[in-house]
N, C-alpha and C positions, 0 to 999 in steps of 0.2 A: 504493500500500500504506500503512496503518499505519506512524504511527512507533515503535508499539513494537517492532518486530521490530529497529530500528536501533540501541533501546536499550537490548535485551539482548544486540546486538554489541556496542556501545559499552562495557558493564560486564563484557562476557564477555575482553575485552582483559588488563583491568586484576586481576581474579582469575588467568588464566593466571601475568601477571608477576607476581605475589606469591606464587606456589606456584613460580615457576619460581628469583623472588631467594632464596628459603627454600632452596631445594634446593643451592644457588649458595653460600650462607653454610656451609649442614650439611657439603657437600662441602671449603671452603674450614678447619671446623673440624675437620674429620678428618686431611683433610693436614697443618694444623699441629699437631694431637697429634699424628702419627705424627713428624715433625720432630722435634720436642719428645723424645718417646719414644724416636728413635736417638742424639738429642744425649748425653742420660742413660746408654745402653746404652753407648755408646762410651767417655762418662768414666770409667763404673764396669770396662769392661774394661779402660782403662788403666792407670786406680789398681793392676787386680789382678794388671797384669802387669809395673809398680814393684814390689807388692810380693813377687810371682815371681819378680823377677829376684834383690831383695836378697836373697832364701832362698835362691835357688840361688848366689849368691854366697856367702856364707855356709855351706854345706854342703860346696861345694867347697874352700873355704876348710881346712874339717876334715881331707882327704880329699889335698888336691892337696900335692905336695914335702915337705919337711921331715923331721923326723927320725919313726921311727915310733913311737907313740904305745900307750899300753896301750888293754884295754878300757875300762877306767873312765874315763880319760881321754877318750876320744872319745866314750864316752857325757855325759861332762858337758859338754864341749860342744856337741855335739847338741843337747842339754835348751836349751841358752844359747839356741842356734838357733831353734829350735823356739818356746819361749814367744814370744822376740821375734818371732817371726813370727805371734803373736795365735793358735796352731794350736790353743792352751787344754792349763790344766795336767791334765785328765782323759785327754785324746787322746794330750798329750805323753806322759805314764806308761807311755800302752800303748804306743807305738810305742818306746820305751827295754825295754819288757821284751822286745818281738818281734823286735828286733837283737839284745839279750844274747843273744837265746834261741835264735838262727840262727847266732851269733858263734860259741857256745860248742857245736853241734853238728858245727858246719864246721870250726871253727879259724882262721875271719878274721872281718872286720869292713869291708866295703868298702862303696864308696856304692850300689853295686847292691843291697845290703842295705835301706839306709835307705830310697830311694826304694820298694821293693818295701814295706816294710811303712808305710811314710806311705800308699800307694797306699790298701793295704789297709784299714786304720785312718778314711780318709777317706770312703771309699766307704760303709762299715759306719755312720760316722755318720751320713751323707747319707740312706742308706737306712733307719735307726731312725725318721727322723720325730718325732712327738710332738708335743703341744701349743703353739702358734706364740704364742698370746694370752697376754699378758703377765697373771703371777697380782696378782692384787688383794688387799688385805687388806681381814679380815670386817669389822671394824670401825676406825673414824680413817682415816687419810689414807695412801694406797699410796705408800709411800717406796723410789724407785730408787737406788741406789748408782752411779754411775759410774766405771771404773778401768781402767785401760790406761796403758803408756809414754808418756812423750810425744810430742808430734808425731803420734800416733796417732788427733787426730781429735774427742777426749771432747767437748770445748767445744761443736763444732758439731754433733756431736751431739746432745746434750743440747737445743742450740736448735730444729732441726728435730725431734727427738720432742718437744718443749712443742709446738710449732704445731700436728701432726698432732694430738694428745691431746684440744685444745682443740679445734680446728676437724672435726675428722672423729670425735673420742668425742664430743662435748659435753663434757671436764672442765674444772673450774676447776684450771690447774696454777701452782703453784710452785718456782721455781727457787733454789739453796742455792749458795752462792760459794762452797764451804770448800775452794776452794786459795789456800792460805794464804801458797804458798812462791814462786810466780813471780807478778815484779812487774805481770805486764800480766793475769794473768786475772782479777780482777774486772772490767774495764773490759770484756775480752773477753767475758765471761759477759752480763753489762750490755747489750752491745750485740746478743748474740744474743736477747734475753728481748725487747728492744725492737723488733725485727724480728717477734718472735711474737705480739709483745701479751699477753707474760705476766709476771705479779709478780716481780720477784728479792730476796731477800735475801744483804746482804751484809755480813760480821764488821764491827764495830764499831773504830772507829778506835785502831788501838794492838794491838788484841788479833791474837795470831798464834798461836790455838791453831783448828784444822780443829774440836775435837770440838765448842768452845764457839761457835761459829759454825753447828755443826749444830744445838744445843743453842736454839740463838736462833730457827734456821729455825723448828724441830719448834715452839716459841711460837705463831709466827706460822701456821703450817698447820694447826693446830688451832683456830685464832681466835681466840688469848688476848691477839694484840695486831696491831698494823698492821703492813704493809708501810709503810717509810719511804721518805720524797718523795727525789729525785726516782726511786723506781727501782718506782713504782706502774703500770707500764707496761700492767697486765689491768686497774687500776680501782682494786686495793686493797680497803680495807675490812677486816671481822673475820669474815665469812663465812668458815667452812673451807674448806680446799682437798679438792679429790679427789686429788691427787698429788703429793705432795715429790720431787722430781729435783735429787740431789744432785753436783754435782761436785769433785772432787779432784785432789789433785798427782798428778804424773806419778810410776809407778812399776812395776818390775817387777815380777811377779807373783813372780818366783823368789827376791828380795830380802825376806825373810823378816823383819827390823827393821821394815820398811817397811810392808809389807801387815797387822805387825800393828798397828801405828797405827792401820789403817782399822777395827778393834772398840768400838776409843773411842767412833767417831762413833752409830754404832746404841746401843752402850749406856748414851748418853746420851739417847737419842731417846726407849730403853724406860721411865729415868728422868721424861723429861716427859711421856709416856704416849701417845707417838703413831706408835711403831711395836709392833703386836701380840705 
């Protein structure tokens, strides 16, 4: 016979195995995203079920021994509960009017109460839905505020929404250091920008005011001046940004001093003209 019948065995060998190593690889990267993807499912259930447990600690806390307490009383601690548990101060409200409003039908106030209308409250918002995409401004640079208690996460946050923004929008993003009050988060902030490969600016040596340090950001996200060395971690330049992502001190939402601080920072931004 001919030899070419041998040498389209010969080649018919070596195309099998290369459809078969492909199939071998796709297969091998399926299982490790799926790996991957329980790894993450698992952290984030357990984060949620720390932070389940200190609520329910917390709740019980209201609720269990001690002398008996008014309405008001246990509603204000509730609220204490409540925020600190990130549940937000729209949802909190409701769920404080729908125990008043059970309390004062019935003539108690027990934890069966609270949990029955947290249930309720939760579910309602789960179920409204609404727009998931984060809103944009028409014109300048879309400036995120960031705020929560501390230990609650902002910093690392903030890092990993720069990276996604960047690598999965396309944005050129900008990150803002103005917590002003604990000594490690710039360095922290710092270090997460650098992980992202995006720009950070950070308050000016000496100065310990949050707004003037937003004030400097809003500069630089508009293009009016550079990101300073070393913290050019996206490239720098005077190109504007697509998104200012700002960070803050740690604080309670319910802490009413506090939170109005954070007016400053925007309405110094509105001053340099780079928030809408």
């Amino acid at each position: 016979r001919p030899p070419a019948p041998r040498r389209q065995r010969a080649t018919a060998r070596p195309v099998f195995d290369f459809f078969q190593k492909a199939g071998d690889d796709f297969s091998k990267f399926v299982e490790e995203r799926a790996r991957q993807d329980a790894l993450k499912l698992a952290k984030f259930t357990e984060g949620l079920e720390k932070s389940r447990a200190a609520f329910l600690s917390d709740l019980g806390g209201i609720f269990d021994g001690g002398a008996a307490k008014s309405l008001d009383e246990t509603l204000d601690a509730l609220e204490d509960a409540l925020l600190a548990a990130d549940i937000g101060a729209a949802t909190t409200d409701a769920v404080l009017g729908d125990v008043r409003a059970a309390a004062e039908a019935s003539g108690e106030c027990g934890e069966a109460d609270v949990t029955a209308a947290l249930r309720g409250r939760m579910a309602a918002a789960l179920e409204k839905g609404g727009n998931a995409a984060l809103a944009k401004a028409e014109t300048g640079p879309t400036v995120i505020l960031v705020l929560g208690a501390n230990g609650m996460g902002k910093t690392t946050t903030i890092g990993k929404l720069a990276r996604r923004l960047k690598e999965e929008a396309g944005q050129r993003v900008l990150v803002a250091a103005c917590d002003t009050f604990r000594a490690a988060a710039v360095d922290q902030l710092a270090e997460w920008a650098k992980r992202a490969a995006v720009d950070v600016v950070v308050p000016d040596e000496g100065v310990a005011s949050p707004s003037a340090a937003a004030y400097k950001a809003a500069d630089v996200a508009m293009g009016r001046k550079a990101v300073e060395e070393p913290y050019a971690f996206g490239g720098g330049g005077l190109e504007p940004y697509d998104v200012l992502v700002v960070d803050t001190s740690g604080r309670l939402v319910n802490d009413a001093k506090l939170t109005a601080e954070l007016a400053r920072g925007p309405g110094r931004n509105q001053k340099a003209g780079s928030v809408p």
